[in-house]
PAZA-831105 format. One record per residue (C-alpha): chain; y, x, z. Coordinates in nm, 2 decimals, always signed. Layout:
BEGIN
<vexkol chain="A" north="Y" east="X" up="Z"/>
...
END
This chain:
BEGIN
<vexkol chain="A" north="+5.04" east="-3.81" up="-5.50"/>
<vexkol chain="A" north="+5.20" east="-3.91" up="-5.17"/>
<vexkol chain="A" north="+5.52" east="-4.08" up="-5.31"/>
<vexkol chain="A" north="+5.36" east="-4.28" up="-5.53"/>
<vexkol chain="A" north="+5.43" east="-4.64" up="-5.39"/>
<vexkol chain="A" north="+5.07" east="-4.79" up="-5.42"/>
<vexkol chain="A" north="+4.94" east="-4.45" up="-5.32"/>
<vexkol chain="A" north="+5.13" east="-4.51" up="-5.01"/>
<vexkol chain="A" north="+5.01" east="-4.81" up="-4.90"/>
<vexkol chain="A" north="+4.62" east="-4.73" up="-4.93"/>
<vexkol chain="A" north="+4.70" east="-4.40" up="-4.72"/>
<vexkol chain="A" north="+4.87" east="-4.67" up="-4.42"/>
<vexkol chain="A" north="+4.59" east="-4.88" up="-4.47"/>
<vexkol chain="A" north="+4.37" east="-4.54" up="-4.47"/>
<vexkol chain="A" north="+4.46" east="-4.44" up="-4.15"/>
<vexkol chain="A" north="+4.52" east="-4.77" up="-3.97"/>
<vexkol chain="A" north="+4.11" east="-4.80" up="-4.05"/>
<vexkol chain="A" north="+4.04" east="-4.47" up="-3.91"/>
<vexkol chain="A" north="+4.25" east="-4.47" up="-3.60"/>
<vexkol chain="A" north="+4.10" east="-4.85" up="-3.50"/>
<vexkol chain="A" north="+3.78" east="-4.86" up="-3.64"/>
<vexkol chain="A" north="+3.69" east="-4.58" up="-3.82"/>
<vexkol chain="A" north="+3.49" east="-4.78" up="-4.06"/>
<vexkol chain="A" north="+3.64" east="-4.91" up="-4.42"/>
<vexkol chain="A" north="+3.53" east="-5.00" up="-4.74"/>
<vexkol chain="A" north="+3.52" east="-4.82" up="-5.09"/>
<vexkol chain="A" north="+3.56" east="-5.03" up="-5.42"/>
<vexkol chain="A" north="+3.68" east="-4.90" up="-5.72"/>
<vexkol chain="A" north="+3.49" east="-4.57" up="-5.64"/>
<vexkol chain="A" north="+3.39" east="-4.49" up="-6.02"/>
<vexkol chain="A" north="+2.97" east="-4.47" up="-5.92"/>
<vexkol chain="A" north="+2.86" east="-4.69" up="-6.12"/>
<vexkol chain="A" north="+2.68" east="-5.01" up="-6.00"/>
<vexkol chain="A" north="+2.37" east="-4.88" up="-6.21"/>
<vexkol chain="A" north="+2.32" east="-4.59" up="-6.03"/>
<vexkol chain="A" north="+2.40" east="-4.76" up="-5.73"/>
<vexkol chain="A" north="+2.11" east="-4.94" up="-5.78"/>
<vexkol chain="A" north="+1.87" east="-4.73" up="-5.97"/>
<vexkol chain="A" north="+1.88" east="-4.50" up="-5.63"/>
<vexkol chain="A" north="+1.82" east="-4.78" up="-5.41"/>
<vexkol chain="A" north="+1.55" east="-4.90" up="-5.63"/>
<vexkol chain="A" north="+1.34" east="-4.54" up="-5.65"/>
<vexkol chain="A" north="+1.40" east="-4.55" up="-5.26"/>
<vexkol chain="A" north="+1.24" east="-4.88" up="-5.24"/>
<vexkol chain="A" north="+0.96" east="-4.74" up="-5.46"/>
<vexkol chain="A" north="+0.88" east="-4.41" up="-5.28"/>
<vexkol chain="A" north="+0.88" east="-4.56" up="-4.94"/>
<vexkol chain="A" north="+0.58" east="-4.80" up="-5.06"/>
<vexkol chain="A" north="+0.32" east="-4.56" up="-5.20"/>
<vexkol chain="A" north="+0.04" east="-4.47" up="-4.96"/>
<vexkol chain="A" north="+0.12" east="-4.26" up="-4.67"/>
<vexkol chain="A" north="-0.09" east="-3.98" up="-4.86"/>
<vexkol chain="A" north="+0.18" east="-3.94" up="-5.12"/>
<vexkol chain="A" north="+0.46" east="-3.97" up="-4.89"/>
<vexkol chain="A" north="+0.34" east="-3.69" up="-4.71"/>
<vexkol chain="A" north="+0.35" east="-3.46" up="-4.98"/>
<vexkol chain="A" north="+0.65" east="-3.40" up="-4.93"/>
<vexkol chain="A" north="+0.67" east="-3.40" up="-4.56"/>
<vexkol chain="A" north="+0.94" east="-3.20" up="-4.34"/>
<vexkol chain="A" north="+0.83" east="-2.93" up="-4.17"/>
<vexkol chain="A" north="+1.02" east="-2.59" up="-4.02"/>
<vexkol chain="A" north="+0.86" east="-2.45" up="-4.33"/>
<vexkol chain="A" north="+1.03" east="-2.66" up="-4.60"/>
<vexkol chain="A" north="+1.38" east="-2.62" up="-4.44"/>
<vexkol chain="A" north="+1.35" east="-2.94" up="-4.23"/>
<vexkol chain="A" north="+1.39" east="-3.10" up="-4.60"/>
<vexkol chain="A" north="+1.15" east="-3.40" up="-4.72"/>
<vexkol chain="A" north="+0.98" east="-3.71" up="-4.52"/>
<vexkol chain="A" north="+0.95" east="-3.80" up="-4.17"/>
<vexkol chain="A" north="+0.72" east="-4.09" up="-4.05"/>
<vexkol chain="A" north="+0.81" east="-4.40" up="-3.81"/>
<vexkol chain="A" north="+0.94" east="-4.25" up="-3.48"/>
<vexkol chain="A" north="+0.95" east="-3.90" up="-3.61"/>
<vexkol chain="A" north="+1.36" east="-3.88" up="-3.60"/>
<vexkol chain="A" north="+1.49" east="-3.91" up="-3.23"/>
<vexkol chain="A" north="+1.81" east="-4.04" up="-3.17"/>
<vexkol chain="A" north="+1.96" east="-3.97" up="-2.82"/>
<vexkol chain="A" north="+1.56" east="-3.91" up="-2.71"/>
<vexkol chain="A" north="+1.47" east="-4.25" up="-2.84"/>
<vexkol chain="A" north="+1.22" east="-4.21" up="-3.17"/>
<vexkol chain="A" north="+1.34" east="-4.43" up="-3.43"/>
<vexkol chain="A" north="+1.20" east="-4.76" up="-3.60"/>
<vexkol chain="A" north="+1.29" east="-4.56" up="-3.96"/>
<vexkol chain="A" north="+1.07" east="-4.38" up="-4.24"/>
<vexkol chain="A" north="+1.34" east="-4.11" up="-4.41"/>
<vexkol chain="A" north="+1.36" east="-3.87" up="-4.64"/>
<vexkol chain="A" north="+1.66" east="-3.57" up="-4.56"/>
<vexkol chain="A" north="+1.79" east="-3.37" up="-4.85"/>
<vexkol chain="A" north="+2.09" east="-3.05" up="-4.77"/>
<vexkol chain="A" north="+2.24" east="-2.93" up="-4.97"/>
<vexkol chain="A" north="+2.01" east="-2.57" up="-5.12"/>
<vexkol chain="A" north="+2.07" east="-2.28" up="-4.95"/>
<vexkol chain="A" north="+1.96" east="-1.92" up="-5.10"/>
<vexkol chain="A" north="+1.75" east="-1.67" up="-4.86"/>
<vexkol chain="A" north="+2.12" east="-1.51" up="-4.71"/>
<vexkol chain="A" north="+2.34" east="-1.73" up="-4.79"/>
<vexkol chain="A" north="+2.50" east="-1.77" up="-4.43"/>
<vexkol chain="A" north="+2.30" east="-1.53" up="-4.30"/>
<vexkol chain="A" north="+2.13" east="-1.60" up="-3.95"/>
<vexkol chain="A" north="+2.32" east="-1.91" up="-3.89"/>
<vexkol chain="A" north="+2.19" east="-2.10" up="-4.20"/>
<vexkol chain="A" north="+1.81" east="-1.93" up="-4.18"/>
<vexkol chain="A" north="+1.64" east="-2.23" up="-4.08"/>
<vexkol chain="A" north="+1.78" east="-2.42" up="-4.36"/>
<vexkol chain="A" north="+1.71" east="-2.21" up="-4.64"/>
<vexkol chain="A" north="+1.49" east="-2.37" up="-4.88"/>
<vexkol chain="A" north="+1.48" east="-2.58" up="-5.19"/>
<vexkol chain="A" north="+1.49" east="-2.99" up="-5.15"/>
<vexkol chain="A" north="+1.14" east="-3.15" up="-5.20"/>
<vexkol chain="A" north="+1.14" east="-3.43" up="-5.48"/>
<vexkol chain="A" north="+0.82" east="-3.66" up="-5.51"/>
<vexkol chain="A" north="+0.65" east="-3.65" up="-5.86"/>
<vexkol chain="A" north="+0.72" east="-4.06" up="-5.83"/>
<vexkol chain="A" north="+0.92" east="-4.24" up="-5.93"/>
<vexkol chain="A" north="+0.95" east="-4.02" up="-6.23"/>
<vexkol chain="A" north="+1.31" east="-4.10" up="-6.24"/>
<vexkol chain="A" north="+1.35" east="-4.02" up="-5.87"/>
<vexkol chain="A" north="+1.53" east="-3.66" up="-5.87"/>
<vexkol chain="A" north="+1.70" east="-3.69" up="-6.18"/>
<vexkol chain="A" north="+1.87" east="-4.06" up="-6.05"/>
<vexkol chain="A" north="+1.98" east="-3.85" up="-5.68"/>
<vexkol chain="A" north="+2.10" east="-3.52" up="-5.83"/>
<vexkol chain="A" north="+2.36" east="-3.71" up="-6.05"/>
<vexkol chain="A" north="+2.46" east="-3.95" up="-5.73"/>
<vexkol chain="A" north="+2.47" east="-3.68" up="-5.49"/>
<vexkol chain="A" north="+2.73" east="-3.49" up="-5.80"/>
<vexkol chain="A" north="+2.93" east="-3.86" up="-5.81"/>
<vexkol chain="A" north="+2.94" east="-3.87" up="-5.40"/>
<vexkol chain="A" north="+3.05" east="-3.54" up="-5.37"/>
<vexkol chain="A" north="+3.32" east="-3.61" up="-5.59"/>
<vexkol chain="A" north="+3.45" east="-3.94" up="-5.44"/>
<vexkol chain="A" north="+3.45" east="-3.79" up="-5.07"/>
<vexkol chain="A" north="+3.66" east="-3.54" up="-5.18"/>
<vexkol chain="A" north="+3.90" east="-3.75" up="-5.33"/>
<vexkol chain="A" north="+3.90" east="-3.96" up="-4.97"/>
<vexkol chain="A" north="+3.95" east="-3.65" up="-4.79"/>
<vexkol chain="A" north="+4.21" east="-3.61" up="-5.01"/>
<vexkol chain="A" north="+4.35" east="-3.93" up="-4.90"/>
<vexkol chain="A" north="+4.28" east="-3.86" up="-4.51"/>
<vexkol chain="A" north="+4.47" east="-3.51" up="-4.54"/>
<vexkol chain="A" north="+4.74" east="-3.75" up="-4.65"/>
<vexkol chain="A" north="+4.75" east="-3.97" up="-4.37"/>
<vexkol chain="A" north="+4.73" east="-3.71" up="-4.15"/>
<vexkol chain="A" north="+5.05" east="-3.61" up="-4.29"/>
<vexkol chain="A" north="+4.89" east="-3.31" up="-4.41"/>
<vexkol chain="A" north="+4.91" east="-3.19" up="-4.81"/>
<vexkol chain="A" north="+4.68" east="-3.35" up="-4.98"/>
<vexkol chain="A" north="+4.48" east="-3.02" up="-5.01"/>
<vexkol chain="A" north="+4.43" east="-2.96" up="-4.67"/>
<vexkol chain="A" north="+4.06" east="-2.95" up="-4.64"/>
<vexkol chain="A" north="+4.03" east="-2.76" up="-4.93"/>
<vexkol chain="A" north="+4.01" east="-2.36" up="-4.92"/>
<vexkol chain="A" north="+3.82" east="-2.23" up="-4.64"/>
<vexkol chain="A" north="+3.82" east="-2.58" up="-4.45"/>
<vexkol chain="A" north="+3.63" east="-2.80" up="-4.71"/>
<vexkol chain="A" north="+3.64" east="-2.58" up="-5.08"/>
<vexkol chain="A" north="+3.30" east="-2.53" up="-5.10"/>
<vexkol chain="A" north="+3.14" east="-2.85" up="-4.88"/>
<vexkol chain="A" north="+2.80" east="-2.84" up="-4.73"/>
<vexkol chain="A" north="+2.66" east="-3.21" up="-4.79"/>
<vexkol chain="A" north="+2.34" east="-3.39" up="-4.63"/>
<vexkol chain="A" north="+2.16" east="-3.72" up="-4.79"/>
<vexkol chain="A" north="+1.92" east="-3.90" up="-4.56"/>
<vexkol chain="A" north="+1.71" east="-4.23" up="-4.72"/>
<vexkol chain="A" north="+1.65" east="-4.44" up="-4.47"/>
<vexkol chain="A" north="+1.39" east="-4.77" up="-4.44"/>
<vexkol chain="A" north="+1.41" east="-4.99" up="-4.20"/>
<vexkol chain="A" north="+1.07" east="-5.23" up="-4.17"/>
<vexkol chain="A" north="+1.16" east="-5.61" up="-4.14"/>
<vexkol chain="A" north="+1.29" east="-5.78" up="-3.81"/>
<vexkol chain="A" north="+1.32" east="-5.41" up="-3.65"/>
<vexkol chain="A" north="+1.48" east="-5.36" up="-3.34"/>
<vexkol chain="A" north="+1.84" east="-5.27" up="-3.32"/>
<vexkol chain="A" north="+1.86" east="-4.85" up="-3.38"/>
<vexkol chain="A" north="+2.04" east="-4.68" up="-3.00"/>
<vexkol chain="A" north="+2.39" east="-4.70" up="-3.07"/>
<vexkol chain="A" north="+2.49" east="-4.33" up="-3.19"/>
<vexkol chain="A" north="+2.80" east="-4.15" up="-3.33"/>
<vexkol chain="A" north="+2.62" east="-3.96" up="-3.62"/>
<vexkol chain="A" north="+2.26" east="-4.04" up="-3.66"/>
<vexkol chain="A" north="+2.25" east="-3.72" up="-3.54"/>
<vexkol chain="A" north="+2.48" east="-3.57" up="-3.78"/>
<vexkol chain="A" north="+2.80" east="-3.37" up="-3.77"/>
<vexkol chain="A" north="+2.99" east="-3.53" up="-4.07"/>
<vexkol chain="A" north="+3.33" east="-3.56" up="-4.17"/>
<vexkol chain="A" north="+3.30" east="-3.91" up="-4.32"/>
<vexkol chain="A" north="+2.97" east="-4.10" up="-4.48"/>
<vexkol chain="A" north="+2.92" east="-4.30" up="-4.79"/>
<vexkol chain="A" north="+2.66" east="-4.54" up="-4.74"/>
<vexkol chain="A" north="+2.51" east="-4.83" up="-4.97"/>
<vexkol chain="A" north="+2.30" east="-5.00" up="-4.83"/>
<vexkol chain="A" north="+2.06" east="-5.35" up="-4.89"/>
<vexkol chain="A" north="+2.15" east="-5.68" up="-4.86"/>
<vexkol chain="A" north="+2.10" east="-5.83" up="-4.50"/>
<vexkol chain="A" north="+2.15" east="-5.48" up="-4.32"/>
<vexkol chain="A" north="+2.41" east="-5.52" up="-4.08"/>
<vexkol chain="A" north="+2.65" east="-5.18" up="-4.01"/>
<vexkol chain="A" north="+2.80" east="-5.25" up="-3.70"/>
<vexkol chain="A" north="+3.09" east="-5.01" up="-3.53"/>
<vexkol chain="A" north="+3.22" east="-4.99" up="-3.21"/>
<vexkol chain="A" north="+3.53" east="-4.84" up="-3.06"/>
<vexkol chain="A" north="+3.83" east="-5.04" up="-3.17"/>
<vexkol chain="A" north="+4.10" east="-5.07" up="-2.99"/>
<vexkol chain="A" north="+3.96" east="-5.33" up="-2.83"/>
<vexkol chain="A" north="+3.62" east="-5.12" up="-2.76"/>
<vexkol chain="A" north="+3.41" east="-5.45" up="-3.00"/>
<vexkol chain="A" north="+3.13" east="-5.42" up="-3.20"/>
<vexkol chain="A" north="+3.30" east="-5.45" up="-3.52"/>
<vexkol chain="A" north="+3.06" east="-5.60" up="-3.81"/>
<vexkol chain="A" north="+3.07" east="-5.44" up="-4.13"/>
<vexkol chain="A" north="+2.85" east="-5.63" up="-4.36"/>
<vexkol chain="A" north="+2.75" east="-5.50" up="-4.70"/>
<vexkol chain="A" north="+2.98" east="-5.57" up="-4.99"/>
<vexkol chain="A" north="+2.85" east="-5.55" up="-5.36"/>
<vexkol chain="A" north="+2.98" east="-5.29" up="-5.52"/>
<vexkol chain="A" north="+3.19" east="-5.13" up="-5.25"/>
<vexkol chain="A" north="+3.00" east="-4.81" up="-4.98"/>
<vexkol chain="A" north="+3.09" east="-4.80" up="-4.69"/>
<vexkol chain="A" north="+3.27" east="-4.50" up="-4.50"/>
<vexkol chain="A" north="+3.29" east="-4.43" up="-4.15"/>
<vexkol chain="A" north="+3.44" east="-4.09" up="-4.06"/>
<vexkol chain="A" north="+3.24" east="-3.81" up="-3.80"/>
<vexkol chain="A" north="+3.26" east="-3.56" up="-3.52"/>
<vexkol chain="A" north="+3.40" east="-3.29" up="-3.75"/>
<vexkol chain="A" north="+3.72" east="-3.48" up="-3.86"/>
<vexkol chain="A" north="+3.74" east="-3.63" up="-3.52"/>
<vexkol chain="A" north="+3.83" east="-3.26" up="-3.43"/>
<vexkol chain="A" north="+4.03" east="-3.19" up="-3.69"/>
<vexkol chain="A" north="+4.27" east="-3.48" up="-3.63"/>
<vexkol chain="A" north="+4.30" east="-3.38" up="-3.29"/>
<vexkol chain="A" north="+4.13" east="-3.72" up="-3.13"/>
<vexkol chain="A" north="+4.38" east="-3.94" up="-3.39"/>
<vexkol chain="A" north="+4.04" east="-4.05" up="-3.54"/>
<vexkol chain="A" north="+3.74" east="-4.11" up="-3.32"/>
<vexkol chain="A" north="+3.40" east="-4.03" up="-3.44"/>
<vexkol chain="A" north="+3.26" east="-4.40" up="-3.49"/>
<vexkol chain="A" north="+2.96" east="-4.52" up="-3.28"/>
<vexkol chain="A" north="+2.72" east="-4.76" up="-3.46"/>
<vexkol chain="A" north="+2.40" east="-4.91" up="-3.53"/>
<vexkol chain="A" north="+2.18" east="-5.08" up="-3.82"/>
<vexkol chain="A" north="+2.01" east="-5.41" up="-3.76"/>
<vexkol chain="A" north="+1.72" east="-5.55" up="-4.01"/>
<vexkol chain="A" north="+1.83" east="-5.89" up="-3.99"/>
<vexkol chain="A" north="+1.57" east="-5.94" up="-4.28"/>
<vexkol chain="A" north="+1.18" east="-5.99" up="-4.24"/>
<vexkol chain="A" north="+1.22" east="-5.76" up="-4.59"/>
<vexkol chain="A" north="+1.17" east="-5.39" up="-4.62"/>
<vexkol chain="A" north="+1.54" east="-5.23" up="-4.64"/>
<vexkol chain="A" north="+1.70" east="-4.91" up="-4.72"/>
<vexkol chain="A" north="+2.02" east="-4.75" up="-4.70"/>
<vexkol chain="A" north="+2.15" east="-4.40" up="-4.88"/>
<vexkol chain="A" north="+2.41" east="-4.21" up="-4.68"/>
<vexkol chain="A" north="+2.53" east="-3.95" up="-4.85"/>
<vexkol chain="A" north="+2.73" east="-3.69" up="-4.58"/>
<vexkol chain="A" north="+3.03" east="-3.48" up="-4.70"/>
<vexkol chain="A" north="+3.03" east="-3.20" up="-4.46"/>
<vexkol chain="A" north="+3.31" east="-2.90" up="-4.44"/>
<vexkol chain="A" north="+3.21" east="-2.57" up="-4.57"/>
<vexkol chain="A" north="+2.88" east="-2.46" up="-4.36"/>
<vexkol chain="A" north="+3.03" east="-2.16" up="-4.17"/>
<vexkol chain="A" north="+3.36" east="-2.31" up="-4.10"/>
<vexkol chain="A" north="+3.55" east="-2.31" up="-3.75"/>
<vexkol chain="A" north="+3.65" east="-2.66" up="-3.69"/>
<vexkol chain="A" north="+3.89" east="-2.70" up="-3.44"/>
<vexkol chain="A" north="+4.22" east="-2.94" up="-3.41"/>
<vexkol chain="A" north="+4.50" east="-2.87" up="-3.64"/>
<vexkol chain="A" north="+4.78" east="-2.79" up="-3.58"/>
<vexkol chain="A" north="+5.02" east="-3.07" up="-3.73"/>
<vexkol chain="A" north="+4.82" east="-3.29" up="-3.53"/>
<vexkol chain="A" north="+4.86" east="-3.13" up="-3.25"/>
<vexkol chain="A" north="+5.20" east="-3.13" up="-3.24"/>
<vexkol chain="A" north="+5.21" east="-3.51" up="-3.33"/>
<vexkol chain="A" north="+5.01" east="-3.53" up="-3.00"/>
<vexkol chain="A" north="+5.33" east="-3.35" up="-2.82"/>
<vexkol chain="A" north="+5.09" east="-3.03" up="-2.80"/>
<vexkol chain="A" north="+4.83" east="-3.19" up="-2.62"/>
<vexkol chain="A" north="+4.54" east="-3.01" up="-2.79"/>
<vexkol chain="A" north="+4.16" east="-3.14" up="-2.81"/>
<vexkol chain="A" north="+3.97" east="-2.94" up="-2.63"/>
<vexkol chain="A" north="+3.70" east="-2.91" up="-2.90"/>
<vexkol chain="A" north="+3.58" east="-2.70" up="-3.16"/>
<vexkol chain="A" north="+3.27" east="-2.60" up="-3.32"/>
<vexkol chain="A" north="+3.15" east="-2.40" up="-3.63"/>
<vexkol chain="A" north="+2.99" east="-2.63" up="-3.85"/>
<vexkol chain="A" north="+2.65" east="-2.45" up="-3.95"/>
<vexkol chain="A" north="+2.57" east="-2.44" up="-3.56"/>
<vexkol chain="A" north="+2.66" east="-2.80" up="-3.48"/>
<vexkol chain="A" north="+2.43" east="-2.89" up="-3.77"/>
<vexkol chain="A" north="+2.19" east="-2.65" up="-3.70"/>
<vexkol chain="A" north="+2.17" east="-2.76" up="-3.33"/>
<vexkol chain="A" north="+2.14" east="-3.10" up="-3.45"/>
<vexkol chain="A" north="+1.84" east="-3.03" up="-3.66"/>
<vexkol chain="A" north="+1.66" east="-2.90" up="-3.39"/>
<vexkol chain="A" north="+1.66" east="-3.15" up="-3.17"/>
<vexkol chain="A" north="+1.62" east="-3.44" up="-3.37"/>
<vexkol chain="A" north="+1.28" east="-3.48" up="-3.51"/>
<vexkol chain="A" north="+0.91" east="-3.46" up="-3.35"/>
<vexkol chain="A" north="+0.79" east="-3.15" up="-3.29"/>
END
């Protein structure tokens, strides 16, 4: 996979994106622009009914902290935020990572409309899932890693989060943040027209803009591979501006290592460092779980 010329050049591109910006584009990504859509559109759709319906499905400690949060019910740094979302995880069985993943367990909560509403996320989530692997096949690469290297115990069985996001018109700039309170590896995100995705931390330490492209999602990487890579890749700091006096949305889909993992720097990278070592690590579940817990509105 890694000899192949053109194969080559997307993995130099690959990592010269994640070492200075940590933000690229995904075209060619075999999601189809229907879907694409179709998800966007049955966003659109749920976040207009009445409040009454919304909260049907509303997120509680009870549900698994899965379903529908209000205006300036998810907290970013300690500042509520200027979003209405909906959080989906991936299902976890009563036991299934014992203590660690007990506040999770649960089944998702899927509105009764759109009709077409679970049917159109389950299939995206299946198509997501599949392309981030296939980019973390390509960052194992660059790494100069074997292109399974986040398989196995690292990344073989992947814990992922989807959050549906909307954004009223002309809303304040969200607080700069690294993860929207997540603990990703990378993030697929499509988002509306007009929504501005801005990163930070090039080399140059600028705001970066990374404007919607038709057809393409865009992918910035997390605190988890951040780790990983030893500090080659910085987590990405950014922020989402409604430039729009339109309702917007945006579906990130987060592709997450296996949920009881130890993440911690490896070891080819640290060795490419000259054995300076990160001094970071963390085991998944509990940098989610912690995350969870202090993110939304008691």
């Amino acid at each position: 996979m890694g000899q192949d010329p053109s194969v080559r050049e997307v993995i130099k591109q690959l990592d010269q994106a994640c070492r200075e910006t940590g933000f690229f584009y995904v075209k060619g990504h075999g999601v189809p622009q229907t879907l694409m859509n179709e998800v966007k559109d049955v966003t659109h759709k749920f976040f207009h009914l009445p409040l009454s319906e919304k909260l049907k499905i509303k997120m509680t400690p009870n549900t698994g902290y899965r379903g529908y949060q209000k205006i300036k019910e998810n907290i970013t740094k300690g500042v509520p935020d200027l979003q209405e979302a909906i959080d989906y995880y991936r299902e976890v069985k009563r036991g299934m990572y014992g203590s660690l993943g007990e506040i999770l367990e649960g089944c998702n909560q899927w509105p009764k409309e759109p009709a077409n509403f679970k049917a159109s996320m389950e299939e995206y989530i299946r198509l997501c899932t599949d392309l981030s692997r296939k980019i973390m096949r390509g960052i194992a690469l660059a790494l100069g890693g074997s292109a399974d290297e986040f398989e196995g115990e690292k990344g073989g069985d992947p814990f992922w989060v989807v959050r549906l996001i909307g954004y009223p018109g002309k809303s304040a700039a969200i607080p700069q943040n690294n993860d929207i309170g997540w603990a990703w590896i990378q993030t697929l995100s499509s988002v509306d027209a007009y929504i501005l995705l801005i990163g930070v931390k090039n080399l140059s330490g600028e705001w970066v803009p990374a404007t919607p492209i038709p057809g393409t999602f865009v992918c910035n990487i997390g605190d988890m591979l951040k780790i990983w890579s030893n500090g080659t890749y910085e987590a990405t700091l950014h922020r989402v501006i409604n430039n729009s006096p339109k309702y917007r949305v945006c579906v990130a889909y987060f592709y997450e290592p296996n949920f009881d993992t130890l993440v911690e720097p490896l070891e080819m990278c640290v060795e490419k460092s000259g054995g300076a070592r990160l001094n970071q690590k963390a085991v998944y579940g509990e940098h989610l779980v912690n995350k969870v817990k202090n993110n939304f509105v008691p």
